[in-house]
C-alpha positions, 0 to 999 in steps of 0.5 A: 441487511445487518442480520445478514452480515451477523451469521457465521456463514457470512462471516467465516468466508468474509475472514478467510478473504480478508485474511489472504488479502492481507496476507498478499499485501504484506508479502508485498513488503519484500517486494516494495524493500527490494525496489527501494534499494534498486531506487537508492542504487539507481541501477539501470537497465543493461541490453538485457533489462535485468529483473531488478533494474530501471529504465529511465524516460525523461518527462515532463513534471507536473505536481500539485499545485498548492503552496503546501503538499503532504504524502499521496500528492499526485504527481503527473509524469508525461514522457515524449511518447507513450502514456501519461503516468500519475504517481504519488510522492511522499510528502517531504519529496514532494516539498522537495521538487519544488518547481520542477518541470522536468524530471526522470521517470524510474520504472520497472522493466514491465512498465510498473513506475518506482520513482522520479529522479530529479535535481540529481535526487531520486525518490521512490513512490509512496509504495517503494522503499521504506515508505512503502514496506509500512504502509504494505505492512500496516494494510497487511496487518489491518487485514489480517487482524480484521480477518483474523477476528472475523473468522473467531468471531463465526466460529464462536457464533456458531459455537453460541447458536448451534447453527451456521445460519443463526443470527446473534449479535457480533459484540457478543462474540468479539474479542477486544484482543483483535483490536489491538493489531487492528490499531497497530496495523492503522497507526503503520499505515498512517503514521509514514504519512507524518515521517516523510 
């Protein structure tokens, strides 16, 4: 099975894959600022539920349980009618609901949720707002940087055999340069997880 995944016609579209996934979750930075600011501005929806604004759903709050919480705890939201939402918190907003057993749902006009509001606070999901934009940045960069090593490692692969079927080992053909934004875009995406 290792063989298999060692020969540039498995890796060369493997990259190019990885490379446009991480693309698109990147891009999903501008997306997740944007809600953010909508989260902080508490911008709700007018009559005609403008695109960037938020409809607001009293629920029912349900958070975990355990004396300490940290970022990606799940928070259970159950609104009088329709479904039940899960959402993850940051791990200071988490903290800081404490108790809470009601709160605000924030969620964008197509259903998707942004946020809780609660004590007079609101609180982006662990996708919004900056919490959000590096954690979108750093997968994006893990992607792309692991695409991107992929793909030079095939080419250079099929440089070495002559051949897109050839088998030769990947440490051959590696570049320890790539592994720089392999790491930067790791410590991105975890390091939010210690900040808030």
């Amino acid at each position: 099975m290792g063989k298999v995944f060692s020969r540039p016609v498995v890796l060369l579209p493997l990259g190019v894959v990885l490379l446009v996934v991480g693309l698109l979750t990147g891009l999903g930075a501008v997306g997740a600022w944007r809600w953010g600011g909508v989260v902080e501005d508490g911008r709700a929806c007018g009559a005609g539920r403008e695109d960037m604004c938020l409809v607001r759903d009293d629920v029912a709050i349900d958070g975990p349980n355990s004396s300490w919480r940290s970022a990606g705890n799940d928070w259970t939201l159950t609104p009088s009618s329709g479904p039940t939402h899960e959402v993850a918190l940051p791990g200071r907003a988490s903290d800081e609901l404490g108790d809470a057993t009601e709160a605000v749902m924030l969620s964008q006009p197509d259903g998707d949720v942004v946020g809780v509001e609660a004590g007079g606070r609101s609180v982006g999901t662990t996708w919004f707002g900056a919490y959000g934009v590096l954690q979108r940045v750093g997968l994006g960069l893990l992607g792309l940087s692991l695409g991107g090593g992929l793909v030079v490692a095939s080419r250079r692969m099929r440089r070495a055999t002559g051949s897109w079927v050839e088998h030769e080992p990947l440490q051959r053909h590696g570049s320890a340069a790539l592994a720089l934004p392999v790491v930067v875009g790791f410590v991105l995406w975890i390091v939010p997880r210690f900040l808030w």
